[in-house]
VMD Tcl script that draws the C-alpha trace (Angstrom):
set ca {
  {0.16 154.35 181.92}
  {0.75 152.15 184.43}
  {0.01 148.63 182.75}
  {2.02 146.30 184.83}
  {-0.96 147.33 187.25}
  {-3.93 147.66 185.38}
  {-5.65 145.10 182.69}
  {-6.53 145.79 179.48}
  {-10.12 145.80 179.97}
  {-9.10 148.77 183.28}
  {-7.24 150.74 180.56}
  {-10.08 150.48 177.91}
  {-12.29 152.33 180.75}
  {-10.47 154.33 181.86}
  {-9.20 155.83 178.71}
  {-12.79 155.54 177.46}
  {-14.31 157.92 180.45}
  {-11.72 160.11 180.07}
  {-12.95 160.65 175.76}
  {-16.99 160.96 177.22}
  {-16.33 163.42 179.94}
  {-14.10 165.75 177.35}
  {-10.82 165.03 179.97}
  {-8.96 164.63 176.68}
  {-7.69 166.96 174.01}
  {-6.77 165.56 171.47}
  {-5.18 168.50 169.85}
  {-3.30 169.59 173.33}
  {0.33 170.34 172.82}
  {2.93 169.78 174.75}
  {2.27 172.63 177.37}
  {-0.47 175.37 176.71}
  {2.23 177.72 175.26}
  {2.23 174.98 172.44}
  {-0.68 175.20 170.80}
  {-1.74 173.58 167.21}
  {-1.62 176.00 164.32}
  {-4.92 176.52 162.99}
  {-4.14 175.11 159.76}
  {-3.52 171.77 161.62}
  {-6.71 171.99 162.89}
  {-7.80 171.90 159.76}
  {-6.47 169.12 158.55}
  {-5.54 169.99 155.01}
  {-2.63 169.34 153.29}
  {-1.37 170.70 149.75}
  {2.20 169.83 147.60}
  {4.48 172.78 147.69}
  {4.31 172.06 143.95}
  {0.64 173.40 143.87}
  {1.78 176.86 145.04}
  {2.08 178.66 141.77}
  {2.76 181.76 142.87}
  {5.81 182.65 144.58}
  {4.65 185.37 146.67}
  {2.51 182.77 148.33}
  {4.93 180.21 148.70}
  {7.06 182.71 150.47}
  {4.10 183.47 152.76}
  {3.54 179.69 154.17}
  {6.69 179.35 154.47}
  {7.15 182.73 156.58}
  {4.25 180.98 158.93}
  {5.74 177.76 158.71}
  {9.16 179.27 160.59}
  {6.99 180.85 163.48}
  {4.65 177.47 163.54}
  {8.13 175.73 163.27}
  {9.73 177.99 166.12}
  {6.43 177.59 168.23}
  {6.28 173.59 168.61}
  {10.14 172.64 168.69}
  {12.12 175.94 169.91}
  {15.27 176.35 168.58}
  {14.85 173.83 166.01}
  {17.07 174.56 163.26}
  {18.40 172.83 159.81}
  {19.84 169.04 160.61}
  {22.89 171.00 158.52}
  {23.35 173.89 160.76}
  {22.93 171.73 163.72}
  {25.40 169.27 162.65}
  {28.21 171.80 161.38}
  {27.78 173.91 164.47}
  {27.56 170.72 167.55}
  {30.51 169.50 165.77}
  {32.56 172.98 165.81}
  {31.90 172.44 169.63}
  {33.15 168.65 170.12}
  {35.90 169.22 168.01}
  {37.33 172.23 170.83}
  {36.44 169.21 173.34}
  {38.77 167.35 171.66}
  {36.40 165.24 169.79}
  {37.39 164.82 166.19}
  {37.59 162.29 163.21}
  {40.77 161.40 164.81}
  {39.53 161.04 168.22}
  {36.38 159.53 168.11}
  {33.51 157.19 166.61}
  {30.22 158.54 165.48}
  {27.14 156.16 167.11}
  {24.10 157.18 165.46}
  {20.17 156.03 166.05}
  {17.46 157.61 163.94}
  {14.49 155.59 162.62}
  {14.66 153.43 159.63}
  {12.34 155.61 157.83}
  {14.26 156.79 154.81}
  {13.71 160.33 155.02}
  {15.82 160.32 158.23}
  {18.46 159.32 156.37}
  {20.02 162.78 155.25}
  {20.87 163.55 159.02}
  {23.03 160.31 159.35}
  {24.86 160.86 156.03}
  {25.36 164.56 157.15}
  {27.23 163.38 160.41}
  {29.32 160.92 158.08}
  {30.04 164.13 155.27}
  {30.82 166.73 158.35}
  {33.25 164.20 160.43}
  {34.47 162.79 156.90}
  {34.17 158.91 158.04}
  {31.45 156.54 158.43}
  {29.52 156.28 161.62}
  {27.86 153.27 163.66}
  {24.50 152.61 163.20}
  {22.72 152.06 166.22}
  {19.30 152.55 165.18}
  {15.66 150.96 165.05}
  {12.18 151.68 164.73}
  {11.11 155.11 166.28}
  {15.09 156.22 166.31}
  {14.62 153.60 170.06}
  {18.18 152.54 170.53}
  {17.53 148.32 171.27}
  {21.26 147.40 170.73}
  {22.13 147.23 174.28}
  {25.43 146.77 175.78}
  {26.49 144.47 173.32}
  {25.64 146.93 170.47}
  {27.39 149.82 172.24}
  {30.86 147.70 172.56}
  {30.74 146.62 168.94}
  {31.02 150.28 168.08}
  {33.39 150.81 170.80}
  {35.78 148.45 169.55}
  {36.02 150.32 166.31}
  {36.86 153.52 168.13}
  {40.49 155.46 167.99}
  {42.68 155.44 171.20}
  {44.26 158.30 171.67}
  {46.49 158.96 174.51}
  {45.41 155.59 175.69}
  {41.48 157.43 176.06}
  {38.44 156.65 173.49}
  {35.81 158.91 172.39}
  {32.15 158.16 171.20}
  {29.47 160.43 170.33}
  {25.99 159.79 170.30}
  {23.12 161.42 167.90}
  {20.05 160.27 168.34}
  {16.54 161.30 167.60}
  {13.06 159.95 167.13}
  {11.45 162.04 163.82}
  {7.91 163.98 162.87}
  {6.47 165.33 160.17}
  {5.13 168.96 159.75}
  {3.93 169.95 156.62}
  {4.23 173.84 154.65}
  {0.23 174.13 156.36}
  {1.78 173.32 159.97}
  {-0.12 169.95 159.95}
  {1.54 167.86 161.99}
  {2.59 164.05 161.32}
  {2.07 164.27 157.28}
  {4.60 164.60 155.03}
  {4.73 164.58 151.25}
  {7.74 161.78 150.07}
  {9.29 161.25 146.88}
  {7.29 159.77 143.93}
  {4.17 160.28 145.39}
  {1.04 162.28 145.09}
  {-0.83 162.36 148.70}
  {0.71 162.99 151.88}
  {2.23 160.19 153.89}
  {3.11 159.96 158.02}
  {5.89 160.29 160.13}
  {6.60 158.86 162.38}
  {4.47 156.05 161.36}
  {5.64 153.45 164.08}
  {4.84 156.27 166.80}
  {1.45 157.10 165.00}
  {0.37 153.54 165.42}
  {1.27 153.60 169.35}
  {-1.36 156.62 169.06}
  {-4.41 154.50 167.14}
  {-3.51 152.04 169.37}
  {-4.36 154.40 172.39}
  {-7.14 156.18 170.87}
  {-8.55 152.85 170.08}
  {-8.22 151.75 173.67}
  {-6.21 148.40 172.30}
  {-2.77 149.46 173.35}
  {-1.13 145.76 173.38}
  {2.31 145.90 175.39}
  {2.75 141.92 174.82}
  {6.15 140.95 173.34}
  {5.34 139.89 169.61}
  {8.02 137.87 167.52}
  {6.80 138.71 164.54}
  {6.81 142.48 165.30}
  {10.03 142.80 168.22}
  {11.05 146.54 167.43}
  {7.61 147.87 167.32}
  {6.31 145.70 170.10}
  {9.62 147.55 172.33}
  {9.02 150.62 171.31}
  {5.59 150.21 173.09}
  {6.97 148.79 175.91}
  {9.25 151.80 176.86}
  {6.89 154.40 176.00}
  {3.54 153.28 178.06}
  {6.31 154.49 181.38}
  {6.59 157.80 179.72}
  {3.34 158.77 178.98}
  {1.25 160.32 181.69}
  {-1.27 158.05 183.50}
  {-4.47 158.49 182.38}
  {-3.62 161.15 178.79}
  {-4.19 160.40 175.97}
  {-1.10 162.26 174.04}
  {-0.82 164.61 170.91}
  {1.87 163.14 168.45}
  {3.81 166.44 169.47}
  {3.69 164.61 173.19}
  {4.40 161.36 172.49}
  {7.23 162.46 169.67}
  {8.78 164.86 172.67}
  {8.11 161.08 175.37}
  {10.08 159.07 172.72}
  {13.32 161.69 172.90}
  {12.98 161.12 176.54}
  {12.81 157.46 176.50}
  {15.64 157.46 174.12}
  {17.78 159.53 176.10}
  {17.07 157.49 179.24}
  {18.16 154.65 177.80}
  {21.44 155.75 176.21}
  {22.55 156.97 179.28}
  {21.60 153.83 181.40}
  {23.00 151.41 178.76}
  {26.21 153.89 178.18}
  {26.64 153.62 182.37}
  {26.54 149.65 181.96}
  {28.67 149.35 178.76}
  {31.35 151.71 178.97}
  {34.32 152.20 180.98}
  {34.96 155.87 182.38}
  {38.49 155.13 183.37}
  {39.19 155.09 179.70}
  {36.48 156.37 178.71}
  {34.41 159.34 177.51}
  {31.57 160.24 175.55}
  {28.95 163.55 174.23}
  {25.35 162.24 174.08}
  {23.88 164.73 171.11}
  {19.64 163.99 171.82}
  {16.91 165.91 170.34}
  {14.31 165.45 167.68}
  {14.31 165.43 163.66}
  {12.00 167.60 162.10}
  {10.73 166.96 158.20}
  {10.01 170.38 156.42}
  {8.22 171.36 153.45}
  {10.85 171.79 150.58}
  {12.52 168.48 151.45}
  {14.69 170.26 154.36}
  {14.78 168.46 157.55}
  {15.32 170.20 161.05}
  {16.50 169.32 164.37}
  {15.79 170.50 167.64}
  {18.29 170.00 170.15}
  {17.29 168.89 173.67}
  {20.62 167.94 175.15}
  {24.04 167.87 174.47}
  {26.26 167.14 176.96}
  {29.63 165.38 177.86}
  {30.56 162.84 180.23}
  {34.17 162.33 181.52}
  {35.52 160.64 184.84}
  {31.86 160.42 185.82}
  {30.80 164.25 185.51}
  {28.07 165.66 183.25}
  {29.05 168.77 181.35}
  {26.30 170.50 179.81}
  {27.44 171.71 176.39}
  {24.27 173.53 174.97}
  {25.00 176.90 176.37}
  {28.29 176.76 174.13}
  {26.73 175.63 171.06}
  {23.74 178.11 171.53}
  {26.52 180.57 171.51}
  {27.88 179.36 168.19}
  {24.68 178.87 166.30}
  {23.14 181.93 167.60}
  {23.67 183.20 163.71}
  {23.04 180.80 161.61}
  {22.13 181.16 158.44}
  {20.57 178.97 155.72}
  {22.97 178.88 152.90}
  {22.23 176.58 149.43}
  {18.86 174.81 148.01}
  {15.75 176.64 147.07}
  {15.60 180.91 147.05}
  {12.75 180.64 148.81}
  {14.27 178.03 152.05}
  {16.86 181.49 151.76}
  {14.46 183.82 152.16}
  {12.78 181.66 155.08}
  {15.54 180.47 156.88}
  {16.81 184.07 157.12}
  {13.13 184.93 159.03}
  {13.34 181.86 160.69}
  {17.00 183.00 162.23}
  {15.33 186.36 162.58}
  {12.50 184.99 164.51}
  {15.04 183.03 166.90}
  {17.26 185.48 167.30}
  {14.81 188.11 168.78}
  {12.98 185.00 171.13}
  {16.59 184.69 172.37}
  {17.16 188.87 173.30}
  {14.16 187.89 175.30}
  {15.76 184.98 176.95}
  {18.63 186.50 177.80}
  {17.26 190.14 179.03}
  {14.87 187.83 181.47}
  {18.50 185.84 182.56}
  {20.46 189.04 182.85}
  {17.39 190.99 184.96}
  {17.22 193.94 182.51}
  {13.29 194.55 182.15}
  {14.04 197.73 180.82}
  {15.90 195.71 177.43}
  {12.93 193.18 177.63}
  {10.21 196.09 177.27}
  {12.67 197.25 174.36}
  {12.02 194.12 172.40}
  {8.21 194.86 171.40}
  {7.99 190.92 171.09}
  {4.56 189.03 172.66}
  {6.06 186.93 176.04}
  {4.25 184.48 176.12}
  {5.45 182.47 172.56}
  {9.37 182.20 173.74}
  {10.27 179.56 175.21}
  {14.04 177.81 175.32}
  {14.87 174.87 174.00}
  {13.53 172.65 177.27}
  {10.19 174.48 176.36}
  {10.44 176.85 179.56}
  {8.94 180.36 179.06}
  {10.05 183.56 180.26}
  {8.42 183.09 183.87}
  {10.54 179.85 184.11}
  {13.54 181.53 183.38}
  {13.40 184.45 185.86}
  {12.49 182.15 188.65}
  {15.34 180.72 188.04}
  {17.35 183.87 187.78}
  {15.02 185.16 190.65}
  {14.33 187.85 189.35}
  {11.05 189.37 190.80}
  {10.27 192.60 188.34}
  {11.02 190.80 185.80}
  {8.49 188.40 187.14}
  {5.31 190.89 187.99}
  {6.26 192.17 184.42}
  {5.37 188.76 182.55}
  {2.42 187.73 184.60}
  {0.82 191.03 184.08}
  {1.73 190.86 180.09}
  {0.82 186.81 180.08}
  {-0.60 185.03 182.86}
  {-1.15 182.08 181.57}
  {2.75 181.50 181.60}
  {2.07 180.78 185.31}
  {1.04 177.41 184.81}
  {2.68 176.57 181.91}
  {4.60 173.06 182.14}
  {8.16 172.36 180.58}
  {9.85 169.23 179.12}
  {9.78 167.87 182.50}
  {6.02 169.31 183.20}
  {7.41 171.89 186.03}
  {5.89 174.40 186.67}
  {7.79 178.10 187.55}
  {6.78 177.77 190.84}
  {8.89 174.40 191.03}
  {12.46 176.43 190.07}
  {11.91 178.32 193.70}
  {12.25 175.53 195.63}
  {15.88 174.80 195.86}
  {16.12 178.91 197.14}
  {14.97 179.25 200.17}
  {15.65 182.77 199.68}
  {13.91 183.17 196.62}
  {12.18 186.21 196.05}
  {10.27 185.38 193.02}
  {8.16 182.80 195.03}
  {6.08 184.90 197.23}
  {5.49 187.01 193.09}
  {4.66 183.46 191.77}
  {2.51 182.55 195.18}
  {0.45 185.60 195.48}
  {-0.34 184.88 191.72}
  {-1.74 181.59 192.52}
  {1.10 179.63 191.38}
  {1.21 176.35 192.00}
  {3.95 173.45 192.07}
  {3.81 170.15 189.85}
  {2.75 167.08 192.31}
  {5.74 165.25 191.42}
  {8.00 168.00 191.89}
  {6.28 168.67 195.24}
  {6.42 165.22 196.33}
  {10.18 164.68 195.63}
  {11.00 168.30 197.57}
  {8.84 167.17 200.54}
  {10.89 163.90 201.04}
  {14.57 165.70 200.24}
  {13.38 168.19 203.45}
  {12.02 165.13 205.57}
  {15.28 162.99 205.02}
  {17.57 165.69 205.51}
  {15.71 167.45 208.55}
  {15.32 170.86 207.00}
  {12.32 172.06 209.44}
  {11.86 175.30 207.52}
  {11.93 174.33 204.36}
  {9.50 171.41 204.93}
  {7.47 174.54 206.37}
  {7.70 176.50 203.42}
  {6.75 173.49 201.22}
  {3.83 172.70 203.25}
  {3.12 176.50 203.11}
  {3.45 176.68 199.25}
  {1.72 173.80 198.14}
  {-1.40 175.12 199.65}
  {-3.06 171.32 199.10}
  {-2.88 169.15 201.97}
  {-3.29 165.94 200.26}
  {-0.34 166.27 198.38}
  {1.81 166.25 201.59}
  {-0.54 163.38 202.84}
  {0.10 161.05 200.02}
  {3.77 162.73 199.32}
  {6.20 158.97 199.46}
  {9.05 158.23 199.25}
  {10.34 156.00 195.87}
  {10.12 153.12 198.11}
  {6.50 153.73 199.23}
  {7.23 155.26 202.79}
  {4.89 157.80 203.77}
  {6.74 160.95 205.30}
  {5.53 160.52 208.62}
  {7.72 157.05 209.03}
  {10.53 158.95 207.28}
  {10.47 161.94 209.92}
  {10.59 158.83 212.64}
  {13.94 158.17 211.52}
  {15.76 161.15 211.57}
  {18.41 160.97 214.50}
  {17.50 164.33 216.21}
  {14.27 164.13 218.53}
  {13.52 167.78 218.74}
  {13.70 168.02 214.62}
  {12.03 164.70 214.52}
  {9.20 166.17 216.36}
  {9.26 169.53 214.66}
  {8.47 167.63 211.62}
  {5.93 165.22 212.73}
  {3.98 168.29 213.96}
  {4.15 170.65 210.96}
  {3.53 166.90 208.65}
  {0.27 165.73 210.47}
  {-1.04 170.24 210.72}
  {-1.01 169.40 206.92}
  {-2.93 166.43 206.82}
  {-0.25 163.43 207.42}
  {-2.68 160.68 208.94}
  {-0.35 158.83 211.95}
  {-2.30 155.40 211.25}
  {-1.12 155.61 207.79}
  {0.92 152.59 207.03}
  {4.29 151.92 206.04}
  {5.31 149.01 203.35}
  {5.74 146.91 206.22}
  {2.51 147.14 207.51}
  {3.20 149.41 210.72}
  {1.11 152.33 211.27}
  {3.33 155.50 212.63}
  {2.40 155.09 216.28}
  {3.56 151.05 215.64}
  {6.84 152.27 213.81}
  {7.34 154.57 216.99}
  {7.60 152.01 219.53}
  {9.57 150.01 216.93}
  {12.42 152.66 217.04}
  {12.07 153.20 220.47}
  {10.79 157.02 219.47}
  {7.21 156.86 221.07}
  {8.28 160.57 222.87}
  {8.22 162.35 219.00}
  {4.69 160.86 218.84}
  {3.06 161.69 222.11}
  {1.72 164.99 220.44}
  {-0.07 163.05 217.40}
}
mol new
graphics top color blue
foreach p $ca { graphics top sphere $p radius 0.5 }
foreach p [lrange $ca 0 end-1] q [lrange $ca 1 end] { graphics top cylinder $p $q radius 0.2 }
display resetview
């Protein structure tokens, strides 16, 4: 939602046509391998306390791991997550010794449990960075006052950051309700990211900086650039947009605040999960480490380690559940990794429907063999499931957009012939990484695979520049022209206009390159 360009009265239109002319579902998940239980659809919650007989409670909660495994893949108990990302740090060198524990969840009470797990597993008490939503507002300042309170070791310091925005889903797989302590009907979470949702539905989404309400009032702020233009999202969406705003800005504000020379730090992101049974869960989006300026993506390791889990402690019948729930995960990731390795032969072994696994960045199977490239593997899923073709991810690509980078790839033609298509802003960002570097053939393939020519004709660069301009100033006249002519067979106008008001021909002249042009 692009506010800064739009007034409220624009927004309230928009939003409004996009309700008449059914452009919005309201009960659209994430991605359509996501979809709402059909209990949620119904809308009706009941106390666990209500099931009196066992057998029953077993069964919702059987349906509540699947519905569970289904909307936050590879969720699993805040317990197991903590015991088993900490097993990981600690052969990273980060231990109670080492390091300081920053946490941000929201100040909902029922998010509590994950913060005093952190403080029970690294036996010490951690820094509390948190506000409304789990959004992390203590800035630089915030991040050195917990830095100052970390161990040097070796002359180096250590800091590890959890954090997590929160949602409900009850025993029925209704999502957003929750039944608390001391109470007898069903309360929300997360309530401060519910009432950005009224707000939208209501067309009276207020981004104005109130005094009397600063946490909520920036928790709007930073979402509206996170939410597609134009959507109107699920709580599932707009839970999954917070854990991307939040990870955003811990990274940007940990660039600013800390020193690398000195310096290094795990950023532990994903979402907390509230159960039936009073067991919270946590699904982990991203866990990496950052030393000396590198990323290192540590997921893969702890995927390894939790792989088998198992619920231990509480109620029988979590036991019982959390077994099928490891079960259930355990099978989803044979799948995963028989689609990585290229063995369809171990995937048709399986007996397991395709098109429910996904990984924990919510790509399917058809993601993950285009990244493999992996072309039997390929036909195989889109003749099983194909809808997985244009399934989005966290980042809404598409498995056409993981073929890009290969030029060689030989799951794109599968993917093409299919009808596969690539996201717009994937697209858009490959078509200017081709222009500035003068890669001739792949611009061809991209203008080949996109099979739309208004995408290349309104494809820009960050700045605004259209890729016509951008081809002008590649050093090389024959590539230059090469480009210009492939650009403008796809629809590239030359009297488009730059951001300084020159139209390609003008911009020519201006660069004394009016030979590249004579063709136009």
């Amino acid at each position: 939602l692009h506010l800064g360009s739009m007034s409220s009265d624009a927004l309230a239109k928009t939003l409004q046509r996009m309700i008449v002319e059914g452009g919005v579902d309201e009960g659209a998940m994430f991605s359509p391998g996501l979809p709402l239980p059909q209990t949620a659809q119904q809308g009706h919650v009941v106390p666990e306390s209500e099931y009196d007989d066992p057998k029953a409670l077993q069964e919702a909660l059987q349906k509540y791991s699947e519905t569970l495994e289904n909307l936050f893949p590879r969720a699993v108990p805040e317990k197991v997550l903590v015991e088993h990302v900490s097993k990981v740090l600690n052969k990273h060198g980060y231990t109670t010794d080492t390091s300081i524990n920053l946490v941000s969840t929201c100040r909902d009470e029922i998010c509590r449990p994950f913060v005093s797990e952190i403080d029970k597993v690294w036996h010490t008490n951690s820094f509390n960075i948190s506000s409304l939503g789990g959004m992390v507002f203590c800035g630089r300042t915030g991040f050195k006052a917990a830095m100052a309170h970390a161990p040097v070791v070796d002359g180096q310091e250590r800091y590890v950051f959890w954090v997590a925005p929160h949602i409900a889903v009850s025993l029925e797989g209704i999502v957003g309700k929750i039944f608390r302590f001391g109470m007898d009907h069903p309360s929300s979470a997360c309530g401060a990211l519910l009432a950005v949702l009224n707000e939208v539905k209501s067309l009276q989404l207020n981004v104005g900086l109130d005094p009397t309400d600063l946490e909520q009032s920036l928790l709007k702020q930073r979402l509206v650039s996170h939410i597609r233009y134009g959507h109107v999202p699920s709580l599932v969406e707009l839970t999954y947009a917070a854990y991307e705003c939040i990870l955003k800005e811990v990274m940007e504000t940990a660039k600013k605040a800390i020193d690398i020379n000195h310096c290094e730090y795990v950023i532990v992101a994903g979402i907390q999960v509230h159960g039936p049974l009073d067991t919270n869960f946590f699904w982990p989006g991203s866990i990496k480490r950052h030393k000396n300026g590198d990323e290192i993506d540590l997921y893969e390791e702890y995927a390894a380690s939790v792989a088998d889990w198992s619920h231990s402690g509480g109620d029988t019948a979590w036991g019982e559940t959390g077994s099928a729930l490891q079960t259930l995960q355990k099978r989803r990731r044979e799948c995963r990794l028989a689609v990585v390795s290229g063995d369809l032969q171990a995937l048709k072994k399986i007996h397991m429907s395709v098109d429910g696994v996904h990984d924990n960045q919510l790509r399917n199977l058809l993601h993950i063999a285009a990244i493999h490239d992996h072309p039997e593997i390929a036909k195989h899923l889109l003749a099983e499931a194909p809808t997985l073709l244009h399934e989005g991810d966290i980042n809404h690509c598409y498995p056409l957009d993981y073929c890009v980078d290969n030029e060689q790839s030989r799951v794109a033609p599968v993917l093409i012939h299919a009808g596969g298509v690539m996201s717009h802003g994937r697209l858009r960002q490959a078509l200017v990484d081709a222009v500035k570097g003068g890669k001739v053939s792949q611009l061809a393939r991209l203008v080949d695979i996109s099979r739309n020519s208004d995408a290349v004709a309104s494809a820009v660069t960050d700045e605004g520049q259209p890729l016509m301009h951008v081809a002008l100033e590649y050093d090389d006249p024959q590539i230059q022209r090469e480009m210009l002519k492939i650009l403008s067979i796809a629809g590239a106008a030359a009297n488009e206009y730059d951001i300084f008001g020159n139209d390609t021909l003008k911009s020519a002249r201006r660069l004394g390159r009016e030979d590249s042009t004579k063709d136009l």
